[in-house]
C-alpha positions as CSV (number, residue, x, y, z in Angstrom):
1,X,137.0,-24.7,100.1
2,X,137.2,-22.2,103.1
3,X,139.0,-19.1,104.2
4,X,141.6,-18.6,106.4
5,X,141.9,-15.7,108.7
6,X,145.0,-14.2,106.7
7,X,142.5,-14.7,103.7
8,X,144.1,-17.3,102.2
9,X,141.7,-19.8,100.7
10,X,142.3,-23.2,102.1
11,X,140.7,-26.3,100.3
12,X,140.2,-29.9,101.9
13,X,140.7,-32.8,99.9
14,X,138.5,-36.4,100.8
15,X,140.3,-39.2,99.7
16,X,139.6,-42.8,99.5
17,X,141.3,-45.8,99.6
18,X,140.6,-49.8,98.5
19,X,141.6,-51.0,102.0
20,X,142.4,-50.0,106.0
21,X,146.0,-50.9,105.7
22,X,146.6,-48.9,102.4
23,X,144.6,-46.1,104.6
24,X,147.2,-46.6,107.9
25,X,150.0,-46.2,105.3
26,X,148.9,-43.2,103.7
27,X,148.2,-41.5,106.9
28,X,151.4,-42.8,108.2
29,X,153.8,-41.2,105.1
30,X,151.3,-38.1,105.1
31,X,152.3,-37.9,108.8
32,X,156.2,-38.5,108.5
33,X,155.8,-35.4,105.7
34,X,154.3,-33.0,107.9
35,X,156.6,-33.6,111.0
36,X,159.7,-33.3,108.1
37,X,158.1,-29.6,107.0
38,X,157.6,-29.2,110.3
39,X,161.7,-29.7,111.3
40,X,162.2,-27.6,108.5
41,X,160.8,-24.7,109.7
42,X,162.4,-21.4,110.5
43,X,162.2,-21.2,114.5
44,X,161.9,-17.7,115.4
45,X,161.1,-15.9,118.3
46,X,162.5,-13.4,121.5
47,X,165.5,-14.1,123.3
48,X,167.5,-12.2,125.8
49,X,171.3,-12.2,125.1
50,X,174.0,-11.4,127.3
51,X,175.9,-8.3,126.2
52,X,179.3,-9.0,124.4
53,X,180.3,-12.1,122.1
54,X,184.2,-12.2,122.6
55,X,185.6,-15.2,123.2
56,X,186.3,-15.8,127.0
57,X,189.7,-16.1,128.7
58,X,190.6,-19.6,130.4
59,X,189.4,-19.7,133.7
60,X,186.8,-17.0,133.4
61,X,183.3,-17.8,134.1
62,X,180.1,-17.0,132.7
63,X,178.1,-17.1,136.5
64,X,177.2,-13.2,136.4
65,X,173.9,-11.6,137.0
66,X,171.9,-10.2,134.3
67,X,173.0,-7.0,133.8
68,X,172.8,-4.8,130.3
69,X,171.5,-8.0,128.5
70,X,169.3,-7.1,125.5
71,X,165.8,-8.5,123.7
72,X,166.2,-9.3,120.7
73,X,164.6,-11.7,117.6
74,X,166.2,-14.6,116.3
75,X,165.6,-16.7,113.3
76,X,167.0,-20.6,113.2
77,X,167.3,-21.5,109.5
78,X,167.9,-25.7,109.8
79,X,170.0,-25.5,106.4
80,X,169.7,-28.6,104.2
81,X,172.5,-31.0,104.5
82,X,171.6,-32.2,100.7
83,X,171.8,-29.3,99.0
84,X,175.0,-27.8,101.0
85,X,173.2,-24.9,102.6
86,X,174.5,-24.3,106.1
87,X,172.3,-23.3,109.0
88,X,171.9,-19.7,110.1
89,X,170.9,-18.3,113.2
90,X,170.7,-14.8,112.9
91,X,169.3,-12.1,115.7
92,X,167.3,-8.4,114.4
93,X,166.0,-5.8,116.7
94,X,162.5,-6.4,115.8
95,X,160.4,-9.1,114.3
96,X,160.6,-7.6,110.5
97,X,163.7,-9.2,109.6
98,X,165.1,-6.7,107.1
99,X,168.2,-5.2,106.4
100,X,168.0,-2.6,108.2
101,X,167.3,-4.3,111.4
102,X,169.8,-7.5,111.3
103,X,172.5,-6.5,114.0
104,X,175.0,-9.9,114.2
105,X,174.6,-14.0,113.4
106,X,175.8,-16.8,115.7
107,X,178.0,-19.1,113.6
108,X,176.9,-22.3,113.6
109,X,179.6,-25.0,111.9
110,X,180.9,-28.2,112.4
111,X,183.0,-26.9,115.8
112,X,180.2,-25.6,117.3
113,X,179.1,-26.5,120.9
114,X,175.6,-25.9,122.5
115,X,175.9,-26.0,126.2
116,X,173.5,-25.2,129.3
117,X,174.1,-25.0,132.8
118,X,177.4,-22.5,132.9
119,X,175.2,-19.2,133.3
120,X,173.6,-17.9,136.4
121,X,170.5,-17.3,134.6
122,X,167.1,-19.2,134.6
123,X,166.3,-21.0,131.0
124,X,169.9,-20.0,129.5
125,X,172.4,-22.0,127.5
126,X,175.4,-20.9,125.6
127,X,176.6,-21.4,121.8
128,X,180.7,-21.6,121.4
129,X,181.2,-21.8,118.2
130,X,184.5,-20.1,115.6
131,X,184.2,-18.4,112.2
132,X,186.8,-18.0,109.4
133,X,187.4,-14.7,110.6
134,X,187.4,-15.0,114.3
135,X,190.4,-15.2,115.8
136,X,189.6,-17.6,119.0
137,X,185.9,-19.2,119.9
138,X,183.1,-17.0,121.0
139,X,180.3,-17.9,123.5
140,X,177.0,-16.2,122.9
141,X,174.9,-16.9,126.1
142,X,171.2,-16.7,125.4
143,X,168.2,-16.9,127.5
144,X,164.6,-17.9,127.3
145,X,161.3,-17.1,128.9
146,X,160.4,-20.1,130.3
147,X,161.4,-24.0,130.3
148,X,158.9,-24.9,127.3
149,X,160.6,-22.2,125.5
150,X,164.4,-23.4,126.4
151,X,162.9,-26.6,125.2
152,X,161.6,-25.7,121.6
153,X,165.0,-23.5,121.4
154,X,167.2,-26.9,122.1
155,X,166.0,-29.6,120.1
156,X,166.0,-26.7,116.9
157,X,169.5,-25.5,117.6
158,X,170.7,-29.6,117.8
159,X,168.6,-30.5,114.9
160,X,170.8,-27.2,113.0
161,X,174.1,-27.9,114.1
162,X,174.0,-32.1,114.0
163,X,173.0,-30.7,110.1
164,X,176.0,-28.4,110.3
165,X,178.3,-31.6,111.2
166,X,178.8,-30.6,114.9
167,X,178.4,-33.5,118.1
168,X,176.0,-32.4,120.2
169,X,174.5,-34.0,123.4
170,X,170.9,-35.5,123.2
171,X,168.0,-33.7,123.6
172,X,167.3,-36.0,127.2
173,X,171.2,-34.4,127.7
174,X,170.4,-31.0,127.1
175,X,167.0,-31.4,128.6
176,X,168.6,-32.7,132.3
177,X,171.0,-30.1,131.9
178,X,168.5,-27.4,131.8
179,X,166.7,-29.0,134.7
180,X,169.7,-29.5,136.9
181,X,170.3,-25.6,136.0
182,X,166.9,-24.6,137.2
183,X,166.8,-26.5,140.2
184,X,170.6,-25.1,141.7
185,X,168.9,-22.0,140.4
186,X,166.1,-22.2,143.1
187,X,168.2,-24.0,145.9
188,X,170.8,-20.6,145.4
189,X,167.8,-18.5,145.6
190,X,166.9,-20.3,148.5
191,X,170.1,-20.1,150.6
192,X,170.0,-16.3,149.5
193,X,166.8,-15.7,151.0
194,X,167.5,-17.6,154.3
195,X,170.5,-15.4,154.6
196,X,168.6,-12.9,154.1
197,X,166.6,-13.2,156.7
198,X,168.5,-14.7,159.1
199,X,170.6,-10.9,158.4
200,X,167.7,-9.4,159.6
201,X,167.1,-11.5,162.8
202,X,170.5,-10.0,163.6
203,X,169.7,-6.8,163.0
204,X,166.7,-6.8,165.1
205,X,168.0,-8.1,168.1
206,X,170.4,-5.2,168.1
């Protein structure tokens, strides 16, 4: 028995088994378990998301710089395909998750579509999906704090909306999306910084 630093008492259990296979098995199903709980999980954490959810007008495009986009928590609920319980991902103004602080939910259904690479914004990607009550799609363009994060954000949002019924792109997809994102990302700021200073070349020869 030990403690835990929430002070929760913990116990761990020795087992034995007759033979190394029937060991390799157990640890194999134990292991298969855990990564299942694991999938299961709530994913929560920070994101920044672009002002607005309305659906966007053909031809318009979501390149913009960040301006006005908010911090805000969201919680990833997988859902459970079994028992009919859709997937939710819901955003709050702080970590608490109450009531009082839930401000709007990104529908996720069988029509929705997880995207990355249309925003102009390092570690981004973009949910399009339609409720009963909206009257066209809406894109919610969301941003993370770094590629691991963009990573542990994709694979939860595909694992919740292949539950939901919706065709969605591999993770290795997603993954090489993000990447070719991030690396037009630099070349852009490249280009802007050798304008930049080839601006000022100018302007000192005057």
């Amino acid at each position: 028995m030990r403690q835990t630093h929430r002070g929760e008492v913990g116990y761990d259990l020795i087992l034995g088994v007759a033979t190394s296979g029937d060991r390799q098995a157990w640890a194999k199903a134990i292991q298969a378990v855990r990564a299942e709980i694991q999938a299961q999980a709530p994913t929560a954490g920070w994101l920044t998301k672009k002002p607005g959810r309305r659906g966007l007008r053909p031809g318009e495009s979501l390149l913009r710089p960040i301006t006005g986009w908010k911090r805000r928590w969201f919680v990833l609920h997988q859902g459970d395909p079994s028992g009919g319980v859709a997937p939710s991902l819901r955003y709050f103004s702080r970590p608490e998750e109450t009531t009082a602080s839930l401000l709007g939910a990104v529908v996720l259904n069988a029509g929705s579509v997880l995207s990355v690479g249309a925003s102009a914004v390092p570690h981004s990607f973009e949910v399009r999906s339609q409720g009963a009550a909206d009257l066209r799609p809406i894109t919610t363009v969301l941003a993370c704090r770094d590629k691991d994060d963009c990573e542990r954000w994709l694979k939860a949002l595909r694992r919740a909306l292949l539950h939901a019924g919706s065709e969605v792109a591999s993770s290795k997809e997603l993954m090489a999306a993000a990447e070719r994102q991030s690396h037009l990302l630099a070349s852009r700021s490249a280009q802007a910084l050798m304008a930049l200073s080839r601006l000022e070349q100018e302007e000192l020869r005057r």
